[in-house]
C-alpha positions as CSV (number, residue, x, y, z in Angstrom):
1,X,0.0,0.0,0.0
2,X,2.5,2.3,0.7
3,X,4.2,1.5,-2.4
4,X,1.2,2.2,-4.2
5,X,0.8,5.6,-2.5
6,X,4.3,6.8,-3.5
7,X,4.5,5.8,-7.3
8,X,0.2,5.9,-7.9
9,X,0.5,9.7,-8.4
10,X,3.4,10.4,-10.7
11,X,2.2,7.4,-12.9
12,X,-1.5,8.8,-12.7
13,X,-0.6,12.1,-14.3
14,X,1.3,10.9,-17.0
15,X,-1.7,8.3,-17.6
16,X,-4.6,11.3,-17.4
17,X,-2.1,13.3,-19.5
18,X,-2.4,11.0,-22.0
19,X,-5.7,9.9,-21.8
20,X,-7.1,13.7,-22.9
21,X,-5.3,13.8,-25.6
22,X,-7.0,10.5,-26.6
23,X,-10.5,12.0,-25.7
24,X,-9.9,14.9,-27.8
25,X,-9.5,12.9,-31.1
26,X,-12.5,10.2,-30.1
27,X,-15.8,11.2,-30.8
28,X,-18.1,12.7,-28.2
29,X,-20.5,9.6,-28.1
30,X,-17.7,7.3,-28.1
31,X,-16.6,8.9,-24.1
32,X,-20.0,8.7,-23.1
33,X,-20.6,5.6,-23.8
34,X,-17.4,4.0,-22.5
35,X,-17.6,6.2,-19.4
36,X,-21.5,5.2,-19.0
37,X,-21.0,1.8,-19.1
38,X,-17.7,0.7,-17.5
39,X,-19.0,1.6,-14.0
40,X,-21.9,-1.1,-14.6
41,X,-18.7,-3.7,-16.6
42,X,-17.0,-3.5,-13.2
43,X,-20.4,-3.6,-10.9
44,X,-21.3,-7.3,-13.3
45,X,-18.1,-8.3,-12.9
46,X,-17.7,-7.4,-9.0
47,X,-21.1,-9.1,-8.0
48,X,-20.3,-12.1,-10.2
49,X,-16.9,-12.6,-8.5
50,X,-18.6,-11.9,-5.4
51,X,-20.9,-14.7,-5.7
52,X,-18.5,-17.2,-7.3
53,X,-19.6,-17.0,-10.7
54,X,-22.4,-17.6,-12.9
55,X,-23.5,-21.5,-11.3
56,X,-27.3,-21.9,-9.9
57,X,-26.3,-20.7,-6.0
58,X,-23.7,-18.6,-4.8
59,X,-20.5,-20.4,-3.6
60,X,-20.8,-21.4,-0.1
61,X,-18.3,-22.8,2.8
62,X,-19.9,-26.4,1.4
63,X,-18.4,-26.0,-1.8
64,X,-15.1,-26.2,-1.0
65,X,-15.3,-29.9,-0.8
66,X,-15.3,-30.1,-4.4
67,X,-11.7,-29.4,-4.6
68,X,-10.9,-31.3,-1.5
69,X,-11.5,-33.0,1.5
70,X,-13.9,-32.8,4.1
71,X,-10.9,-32.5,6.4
72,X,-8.8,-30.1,4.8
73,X,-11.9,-27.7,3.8
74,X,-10.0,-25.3,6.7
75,X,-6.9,-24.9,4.6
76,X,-9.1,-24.1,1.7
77,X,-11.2,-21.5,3.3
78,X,-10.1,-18.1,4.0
79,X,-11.2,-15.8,7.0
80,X,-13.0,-13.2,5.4
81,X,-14.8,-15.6,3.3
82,X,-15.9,-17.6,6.2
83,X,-16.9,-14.6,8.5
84,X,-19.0,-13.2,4.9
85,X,-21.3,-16.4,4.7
86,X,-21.8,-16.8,7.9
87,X,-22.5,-13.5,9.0
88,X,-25.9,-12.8,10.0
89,X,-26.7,-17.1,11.1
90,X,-27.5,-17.7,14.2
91,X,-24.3,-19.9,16.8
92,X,-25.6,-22.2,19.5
93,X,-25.0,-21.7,23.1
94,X,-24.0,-24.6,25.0
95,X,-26.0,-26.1,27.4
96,X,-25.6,-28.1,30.6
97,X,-28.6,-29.9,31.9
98,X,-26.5,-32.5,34.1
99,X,-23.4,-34.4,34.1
100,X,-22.0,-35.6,30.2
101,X,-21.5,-38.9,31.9
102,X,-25.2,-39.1,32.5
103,X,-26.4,-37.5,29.2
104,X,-24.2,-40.5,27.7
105,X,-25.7,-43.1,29.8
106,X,-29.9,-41.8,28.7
107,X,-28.8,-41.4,25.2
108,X,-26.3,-42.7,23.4
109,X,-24.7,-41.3,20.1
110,X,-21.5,-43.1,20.3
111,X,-22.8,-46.4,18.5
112,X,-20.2,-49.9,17.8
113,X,-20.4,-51.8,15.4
114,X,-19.3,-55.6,14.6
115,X,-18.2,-57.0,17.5
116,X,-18.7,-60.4,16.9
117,X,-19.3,-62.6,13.8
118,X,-17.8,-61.4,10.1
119,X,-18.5,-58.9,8.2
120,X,-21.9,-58.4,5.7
121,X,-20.4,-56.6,2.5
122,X,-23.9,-55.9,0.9
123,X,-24.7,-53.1,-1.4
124,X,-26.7,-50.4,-0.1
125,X,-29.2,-48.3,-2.2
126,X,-31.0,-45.7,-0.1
127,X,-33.9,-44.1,-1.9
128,X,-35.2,-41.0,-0.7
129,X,-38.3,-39.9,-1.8
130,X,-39.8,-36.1,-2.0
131,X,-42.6,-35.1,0.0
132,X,-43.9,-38.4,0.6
133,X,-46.2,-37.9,3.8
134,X,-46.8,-41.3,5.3
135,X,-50.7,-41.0,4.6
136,X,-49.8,-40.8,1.5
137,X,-49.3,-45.1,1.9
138,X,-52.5,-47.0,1.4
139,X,-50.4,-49.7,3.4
140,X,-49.6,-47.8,6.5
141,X,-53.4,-45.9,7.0
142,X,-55.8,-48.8,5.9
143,X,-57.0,-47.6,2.4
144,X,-56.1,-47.5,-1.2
145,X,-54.0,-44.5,-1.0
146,X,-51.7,-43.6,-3.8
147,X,-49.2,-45.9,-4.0
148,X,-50.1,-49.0,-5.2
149,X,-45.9,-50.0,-5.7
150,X,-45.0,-49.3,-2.2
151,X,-48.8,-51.0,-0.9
152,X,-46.8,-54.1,-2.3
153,X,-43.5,-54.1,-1.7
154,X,-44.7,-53.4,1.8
155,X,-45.9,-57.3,1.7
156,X,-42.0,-58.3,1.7
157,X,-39.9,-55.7,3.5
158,X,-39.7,-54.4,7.2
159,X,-41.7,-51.5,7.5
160,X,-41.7,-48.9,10.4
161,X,-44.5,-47.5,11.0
162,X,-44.2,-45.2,13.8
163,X,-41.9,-43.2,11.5
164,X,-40.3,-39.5,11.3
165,X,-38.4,-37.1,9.8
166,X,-36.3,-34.6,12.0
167,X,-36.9,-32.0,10.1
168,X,-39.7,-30.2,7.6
169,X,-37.2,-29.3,4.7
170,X,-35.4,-31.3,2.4
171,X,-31.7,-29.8,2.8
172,X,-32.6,-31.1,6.8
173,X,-33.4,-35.1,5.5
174,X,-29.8,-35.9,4.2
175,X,-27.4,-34.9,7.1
176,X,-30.0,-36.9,9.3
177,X,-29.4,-39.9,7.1
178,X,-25.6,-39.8,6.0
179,X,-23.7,-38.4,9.4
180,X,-26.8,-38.7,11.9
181,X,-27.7,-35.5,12.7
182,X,-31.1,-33.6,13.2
183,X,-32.2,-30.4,12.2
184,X,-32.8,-28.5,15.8
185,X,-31.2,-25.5,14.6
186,X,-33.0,-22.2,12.6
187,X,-30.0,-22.7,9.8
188,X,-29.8,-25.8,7.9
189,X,-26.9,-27.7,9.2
190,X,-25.4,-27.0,5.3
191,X,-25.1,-23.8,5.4
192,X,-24.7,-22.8,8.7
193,X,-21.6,-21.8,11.0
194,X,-20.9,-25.4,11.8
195,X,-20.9,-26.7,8.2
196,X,-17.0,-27.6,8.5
197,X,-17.2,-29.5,11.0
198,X,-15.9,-32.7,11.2
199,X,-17.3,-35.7,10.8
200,X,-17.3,-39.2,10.3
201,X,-20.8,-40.9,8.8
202,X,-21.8,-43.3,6.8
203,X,-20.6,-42.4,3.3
204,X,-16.9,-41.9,4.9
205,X,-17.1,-44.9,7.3
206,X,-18.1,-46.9,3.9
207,X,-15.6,-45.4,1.7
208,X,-12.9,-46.6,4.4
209,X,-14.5,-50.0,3.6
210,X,-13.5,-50.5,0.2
211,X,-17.1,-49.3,-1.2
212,X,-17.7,-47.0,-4.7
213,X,-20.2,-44.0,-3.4
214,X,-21.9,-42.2,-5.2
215,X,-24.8,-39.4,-4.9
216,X,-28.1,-39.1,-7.1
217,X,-30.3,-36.1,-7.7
218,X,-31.7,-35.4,-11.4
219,X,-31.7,-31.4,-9.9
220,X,-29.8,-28.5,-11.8
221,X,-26.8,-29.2,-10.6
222,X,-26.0,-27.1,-7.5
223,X,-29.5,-26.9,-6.2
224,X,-30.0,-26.2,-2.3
225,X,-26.1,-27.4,-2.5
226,X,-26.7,-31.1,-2.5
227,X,-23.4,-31.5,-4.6
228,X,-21.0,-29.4,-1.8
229,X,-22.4,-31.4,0.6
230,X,-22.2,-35.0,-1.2
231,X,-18.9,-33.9,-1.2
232,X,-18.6,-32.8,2.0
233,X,-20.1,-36.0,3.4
234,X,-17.4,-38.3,1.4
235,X,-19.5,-39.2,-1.9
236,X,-16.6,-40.0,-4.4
237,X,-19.1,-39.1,-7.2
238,X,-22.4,-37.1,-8.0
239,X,-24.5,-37.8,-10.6
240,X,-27.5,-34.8,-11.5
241,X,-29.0,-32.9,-14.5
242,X,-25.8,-32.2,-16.1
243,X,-24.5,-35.4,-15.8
244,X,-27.6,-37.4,-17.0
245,X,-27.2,-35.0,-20.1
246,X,-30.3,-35.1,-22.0
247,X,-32.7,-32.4,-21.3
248,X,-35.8,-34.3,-23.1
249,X,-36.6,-35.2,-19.8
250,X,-36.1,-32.0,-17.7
251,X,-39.6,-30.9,-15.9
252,X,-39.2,-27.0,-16.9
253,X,-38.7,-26.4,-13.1
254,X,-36.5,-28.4,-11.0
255,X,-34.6,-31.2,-13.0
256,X,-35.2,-34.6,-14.7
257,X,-38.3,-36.7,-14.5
258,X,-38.0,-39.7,-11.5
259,X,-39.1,-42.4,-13.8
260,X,-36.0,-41.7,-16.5
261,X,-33.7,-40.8,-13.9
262,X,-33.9,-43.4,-11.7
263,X,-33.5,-45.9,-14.9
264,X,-30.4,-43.3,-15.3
265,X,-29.3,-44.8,-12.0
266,X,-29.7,-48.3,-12.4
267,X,-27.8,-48.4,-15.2
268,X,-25.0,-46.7,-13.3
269,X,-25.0,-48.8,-11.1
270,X,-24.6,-51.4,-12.8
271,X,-20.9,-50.1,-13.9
272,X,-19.7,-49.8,-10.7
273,X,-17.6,-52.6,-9.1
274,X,-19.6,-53.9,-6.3
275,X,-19.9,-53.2,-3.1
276,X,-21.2,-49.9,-3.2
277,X,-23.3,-47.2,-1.4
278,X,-25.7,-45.4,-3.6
279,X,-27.8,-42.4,-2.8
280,X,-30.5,-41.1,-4.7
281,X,-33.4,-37.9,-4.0
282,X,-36.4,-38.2,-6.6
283,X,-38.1,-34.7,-6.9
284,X,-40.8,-35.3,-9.0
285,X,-43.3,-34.9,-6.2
286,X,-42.4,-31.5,-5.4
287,X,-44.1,-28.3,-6.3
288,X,-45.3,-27.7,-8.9
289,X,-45.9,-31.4,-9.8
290,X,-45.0,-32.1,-12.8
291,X,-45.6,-35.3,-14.8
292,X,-44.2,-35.9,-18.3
293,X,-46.7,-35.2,-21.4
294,X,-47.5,-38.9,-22.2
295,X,-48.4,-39.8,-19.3
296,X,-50.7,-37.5,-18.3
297,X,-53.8,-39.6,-18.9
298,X,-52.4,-42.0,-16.8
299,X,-52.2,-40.3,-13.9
300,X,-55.3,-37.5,-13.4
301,X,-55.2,-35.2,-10.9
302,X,-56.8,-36.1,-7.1
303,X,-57.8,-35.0,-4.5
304,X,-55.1,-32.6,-4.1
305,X,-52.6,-31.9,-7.1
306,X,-49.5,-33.9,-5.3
307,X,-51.7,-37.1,-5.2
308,X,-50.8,-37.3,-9.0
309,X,-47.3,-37.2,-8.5
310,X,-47.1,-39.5,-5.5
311,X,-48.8,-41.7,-8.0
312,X,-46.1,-40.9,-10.7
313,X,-43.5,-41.2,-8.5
314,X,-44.7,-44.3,-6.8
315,X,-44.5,-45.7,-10.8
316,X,-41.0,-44.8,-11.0
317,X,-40.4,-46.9,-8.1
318,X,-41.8,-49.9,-9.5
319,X,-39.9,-49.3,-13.3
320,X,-36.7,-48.4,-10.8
321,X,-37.0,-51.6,-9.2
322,X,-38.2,-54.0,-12.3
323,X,-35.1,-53.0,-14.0
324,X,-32.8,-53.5,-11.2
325,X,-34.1,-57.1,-10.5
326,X,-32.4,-57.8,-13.8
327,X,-29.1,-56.5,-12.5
328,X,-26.1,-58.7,-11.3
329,X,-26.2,-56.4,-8.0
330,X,-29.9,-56.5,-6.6
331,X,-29.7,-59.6,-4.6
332,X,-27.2,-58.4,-3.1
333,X,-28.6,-55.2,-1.7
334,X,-29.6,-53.8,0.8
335,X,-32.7,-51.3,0.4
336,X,-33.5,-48.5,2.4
337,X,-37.1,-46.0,1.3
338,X,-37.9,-43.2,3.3
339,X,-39.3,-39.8,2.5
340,X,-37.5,-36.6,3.3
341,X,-40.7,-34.7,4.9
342,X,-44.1,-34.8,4.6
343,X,-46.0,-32.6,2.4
344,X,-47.1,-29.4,3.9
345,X,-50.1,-27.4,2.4
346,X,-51.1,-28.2,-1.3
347,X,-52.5,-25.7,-3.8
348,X,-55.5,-27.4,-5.3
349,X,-56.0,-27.2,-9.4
350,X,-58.4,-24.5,-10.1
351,X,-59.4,-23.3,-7.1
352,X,-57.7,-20.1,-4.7
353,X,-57.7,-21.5,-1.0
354,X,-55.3,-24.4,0.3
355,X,-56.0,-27.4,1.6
356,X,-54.6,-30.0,3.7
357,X,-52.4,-33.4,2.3
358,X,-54.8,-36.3,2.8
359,X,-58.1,-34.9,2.2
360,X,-59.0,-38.5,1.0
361,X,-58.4,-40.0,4.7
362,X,-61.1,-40.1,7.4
363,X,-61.1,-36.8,9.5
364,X,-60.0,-38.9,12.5
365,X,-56.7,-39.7,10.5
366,X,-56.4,-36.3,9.2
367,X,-56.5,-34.9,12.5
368,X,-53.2,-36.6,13.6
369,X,-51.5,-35.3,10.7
370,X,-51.9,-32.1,11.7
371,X,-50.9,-32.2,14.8
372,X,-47.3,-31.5,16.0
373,X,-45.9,-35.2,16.1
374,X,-47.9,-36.3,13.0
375,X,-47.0,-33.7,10.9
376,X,-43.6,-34.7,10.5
377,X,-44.8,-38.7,9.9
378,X,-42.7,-40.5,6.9
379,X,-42.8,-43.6,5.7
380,X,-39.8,-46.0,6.6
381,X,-39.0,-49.6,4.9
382,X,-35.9,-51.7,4.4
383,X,-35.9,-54.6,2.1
384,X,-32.9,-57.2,1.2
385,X,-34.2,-59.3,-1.9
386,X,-33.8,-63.1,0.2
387,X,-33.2,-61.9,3.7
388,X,-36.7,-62.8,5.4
389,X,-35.3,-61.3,8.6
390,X,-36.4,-57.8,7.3
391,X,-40.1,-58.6,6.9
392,X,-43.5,-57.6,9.0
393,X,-43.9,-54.4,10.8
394,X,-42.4,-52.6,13.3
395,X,-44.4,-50.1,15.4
396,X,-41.7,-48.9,17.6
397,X,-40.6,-45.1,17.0
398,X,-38.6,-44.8,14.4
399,X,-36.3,-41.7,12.8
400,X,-34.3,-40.7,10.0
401,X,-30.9,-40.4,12.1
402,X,-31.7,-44.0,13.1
403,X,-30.7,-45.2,9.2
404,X,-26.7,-44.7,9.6
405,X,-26.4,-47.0,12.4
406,X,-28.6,-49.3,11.2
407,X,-26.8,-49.7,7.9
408,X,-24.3,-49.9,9.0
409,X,-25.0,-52.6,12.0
410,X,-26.7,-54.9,9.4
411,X,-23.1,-54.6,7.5
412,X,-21.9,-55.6,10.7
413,X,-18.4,-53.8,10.0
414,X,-16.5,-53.5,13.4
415,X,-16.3,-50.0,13.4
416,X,-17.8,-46.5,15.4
417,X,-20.1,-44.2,14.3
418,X,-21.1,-40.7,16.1
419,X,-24.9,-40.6,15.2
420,X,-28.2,-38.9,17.3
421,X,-30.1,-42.0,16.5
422,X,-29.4,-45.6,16.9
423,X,-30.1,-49.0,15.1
424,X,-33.1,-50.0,15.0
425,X,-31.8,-53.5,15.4
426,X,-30.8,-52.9,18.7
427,X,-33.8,-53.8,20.8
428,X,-32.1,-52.4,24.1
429,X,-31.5,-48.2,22.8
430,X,-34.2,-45.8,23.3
431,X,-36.3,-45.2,20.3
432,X,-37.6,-41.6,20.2
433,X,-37.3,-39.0,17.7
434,X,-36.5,-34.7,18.4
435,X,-37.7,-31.8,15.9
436,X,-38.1,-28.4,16.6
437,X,-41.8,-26.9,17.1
438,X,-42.7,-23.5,16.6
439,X,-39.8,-22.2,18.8
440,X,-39.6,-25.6,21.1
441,X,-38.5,-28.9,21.1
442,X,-40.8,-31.7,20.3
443,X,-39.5,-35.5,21.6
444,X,-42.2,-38.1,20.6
445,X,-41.4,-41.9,22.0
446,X,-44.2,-44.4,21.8
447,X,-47.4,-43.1,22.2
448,X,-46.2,-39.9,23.5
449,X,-45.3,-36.6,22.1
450,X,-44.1,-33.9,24.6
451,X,-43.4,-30.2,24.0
452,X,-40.1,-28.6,25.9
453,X,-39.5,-24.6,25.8
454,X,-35.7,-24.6,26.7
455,X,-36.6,-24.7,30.3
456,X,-40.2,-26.3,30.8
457,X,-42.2,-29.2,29.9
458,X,-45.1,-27.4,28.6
459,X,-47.1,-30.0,27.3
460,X,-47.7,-33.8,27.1
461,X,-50.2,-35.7,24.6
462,X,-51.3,-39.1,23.8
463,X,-51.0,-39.2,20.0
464,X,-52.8,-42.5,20.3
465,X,-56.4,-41.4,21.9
466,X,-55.5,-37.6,21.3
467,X,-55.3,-36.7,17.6
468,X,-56.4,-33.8,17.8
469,X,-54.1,-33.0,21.0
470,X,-57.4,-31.1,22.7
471,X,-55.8,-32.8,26.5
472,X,-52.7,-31.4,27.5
473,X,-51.6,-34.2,30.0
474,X,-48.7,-32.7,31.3
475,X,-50.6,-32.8,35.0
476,X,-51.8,-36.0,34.7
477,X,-49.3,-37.8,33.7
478,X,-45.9,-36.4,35.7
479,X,-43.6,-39.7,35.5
480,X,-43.9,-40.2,31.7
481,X,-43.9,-36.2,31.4
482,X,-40.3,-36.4,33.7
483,X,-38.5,-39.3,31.8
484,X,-39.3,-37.7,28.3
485,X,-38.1,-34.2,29.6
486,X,-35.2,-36.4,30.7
487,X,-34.3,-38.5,27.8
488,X,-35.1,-34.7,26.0
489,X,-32.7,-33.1,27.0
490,X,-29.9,-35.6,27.7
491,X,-30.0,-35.3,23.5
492,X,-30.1,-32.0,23.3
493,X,-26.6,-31.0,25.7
494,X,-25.4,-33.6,23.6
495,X,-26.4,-32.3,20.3
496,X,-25.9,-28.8,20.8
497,X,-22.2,-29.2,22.5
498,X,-21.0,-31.3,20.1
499,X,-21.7,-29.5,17.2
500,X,-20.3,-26.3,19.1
501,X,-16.7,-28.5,20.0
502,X,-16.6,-29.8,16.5
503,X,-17.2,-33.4,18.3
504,X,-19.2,-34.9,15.9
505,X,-16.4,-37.6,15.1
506,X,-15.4,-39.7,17.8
């Protein structure tokens, strides 16, 4: 700088010398205009370089596990740009509601794996489905709902149902499967302060293992960041729009079709030297529901205008999954179908109010899906083609943070895994799942969902006999209101001091 300050003027008036004796043989218009518009050249140029260029979403912290690993992403990142992207998003403070010892000892989230017997090598295709509410599954409420595929498959596989999400947005569903963690905070863990952390999950643990991963979204490339964090979370590849390369199939709005995509992906995978760990997020079922020209006719609108695209997207299941059968790799694979949330209001096809998902179920079943544990209520199934172990249904509570672990105990790999959900093999852990609430915390376990404001139980239901949740039972009912408050927030001291100590890696 102070370089610049010594020679800058003595070069300047040689260079402004200069420059009017150019100006005086150039046409008037010909200074205007150049004067006019370089100020908005540089301001194009300034904003684009601010951003990171000209890709779908500004470059974020995530990003920087394109270029490299999740554990070097520090050496990549500079302070300024770090303090610029974060600025503004909210830190967490740390809490200490009793001893760690005894937080450890209620819940868990240091899980082993493997310790006796050898090792289960299978594939492992998780499939993630868009907005597919759980009343959405004829199967799981007790009428013909709108997905005839899963209504089926549900005949052969292990099905949870007493299943949830942890969180109501997409960007929330894949760090709950892949490293184990909920979405308590405001900020999606993706792009908020703690987004460099480090961490060990399932993609990274697998990748130690000798496994090909890869990650599968027919999205623009770059949407809501699912490629920085693929990378982040130890996917050696990503496969989306630009990589499926044929736009004949895009929807006009988000990316390419399910049904072509996911045939995309079985082919794939069928290159890939087995085992390996595939992930894949449909998005045909979100807004604005889509479905492809020719097949309009065969699936009309419902009820509401995403039963059409369950329907479509339930059909792309069943093409996904008659193509694989013919594949080298399906019996030898391990299945895992969950939803990412549940629908939230639906604009209905020619008319101006909004109504409810499931407006074809019985007003008693509507009722618990609109209240507070409902809401967030996914369907959950895992299915190994020959492995009659993972058949009937299970009615225990289930979560999406639960999926980690329990891939990774079926592989039965002797290994450790830092994860706020535990196998639901394991028949001894507590199963109970935690999601924010309208500024609290919800913890549902059983038939009981309780409401916590960061201090005080507030309220206790019976999601059971109380759809509606008209009887706050909070008075009533003090020793299961004390050990869910308990179990509560032993996970949350946990969760929020691990994420502010980096400790999410054991």
């Amino acid at each position: 700088m102070v370089l610049v300050w010594k020679i800058y003027p003595k070069v300047n008036q040689k260079t402004w010398k200069r420059a009017k004796e150019k100006d005086t043989r150039r046409p008037a218009w010909f200074n205007i205009l150049v004067k006019g518009l370089t100020p908005f050249l540089l301001l194009g140029l300034s904003l684009m370089g601010a951003r990171g260029g000209v890709q779908l979403r500004p470059l974020a912290i995530m990003h920087a596990s394109k270029s490299v690993s999740a554990a070097h992403m520090p050496l990549v990142l500079n302070s300024v740009f770090t303090a610029m992207t974060t600025y503004g998003h909210d830190e967490l403070t740390p809490v200490n509601f009793m001893s760690d010892e005894k937080a450890r000892n209620i819940y868990p989230v240091v899980h082993h794996f493997g310790k006796s017997g050898v090792p289960n090598p299978k594939n492992v295709v998780v499939l993630l489905l868009e907005s597919f509410s759980r009343e959405y599954v004829g199967f799981l409420n007790g009428y013909n709902g709108f997905t005839p595929f899963l209504d089926s498959l549900s005949q052969q596989v292990l099905v949870m149902d007493s299943a949830f999400s942890n969180g109501l947005r997409s960007i929330d569903a894949i760090p709950a499967v892949v490293i184990g963690l909920p979405a308590l905070m405001d900020d999606p863990y993706i792009t908020s302060v703690y987004s460099t952390n480090k961490t060990r999950g399932l993609t990274q643990i697998l990748n130690e293992k000798g496994y090909r991963t890869a990650f599968f979204h027919g999205g623009t490339n770059g949407t809501m960041d699912f490629d920085g964090f693929a990378g982040y979370a130890g996917f050696q590849n990503y496969y989306g729009r630009q990589e499926y390369n044929n736009d004949a199939d895009y929807d006009g709005y988000w990316g390419i079709y399910d049904e072509p995509f996911l045939q995309f992906m079985a082919q794939k995978l069928n290159t890939f030297q087995q085992p390996f760990f595939a992930f894949e997020f449909t998005l045909s079922s979100h807004y604005p529901y889509h479905v492809p020209a020719h097949l309009q006719e065969k699936f009309p609108e419902g009820d509401l205008r995403i039963h059409r695209v369950v329907r479509y997207s339930d059909y792309a299941l069943k093409k996904f999954f008659e193509t694989a059968k013919t594949m080298p790799w399906y019996n030898n694979t391990l299945f895992v179908i969950l939803a990412d949330h549940p629908a939230q209001s639906v604009l209905v096809s020619d008319k101006d109010k909004l109504l409810e998902p499931g407006a074809s179920l019985t007003s008693e079943q509507l009722s618990y899906y609109k209240n507070t544990s409902g809401r967030y209520a996914i369907p959950i199934m895992l299915f190994a083609p020959g492995d009659s172990t993972l058949s009937g249904v299970d009615h225990r509570t289930a979560q999406q943070t639960d999926l980690g672990p329990t891939i990774l105990d079926y592989l039965n790999f002797a290994d450790t895994e830092v994860a706020f959900g535990s196998s639901l093999f394991d028949t001894a852990a507590p199963r109970l799942v935690v999601q924010p609430v309208s500024g609290m915390m919800q913890i549902t376990s059983g038939n009981y969902s309780l409401l916590f404001d960061g201090e005080h139980s507030t309220a206790l239901f019976n999601n059971i006999l109380d759809h509606s949740h008209n009887r706050n039972l909070i008075a009533e009912q003090p020793i299961i209101a004390d050990s869910l408050e308990l179990q509560l927030k032993s996970f949350l001291q946990q969760y929020t001091n691990r994420l502010v100590n980096n400790q999410l890696k054991d």
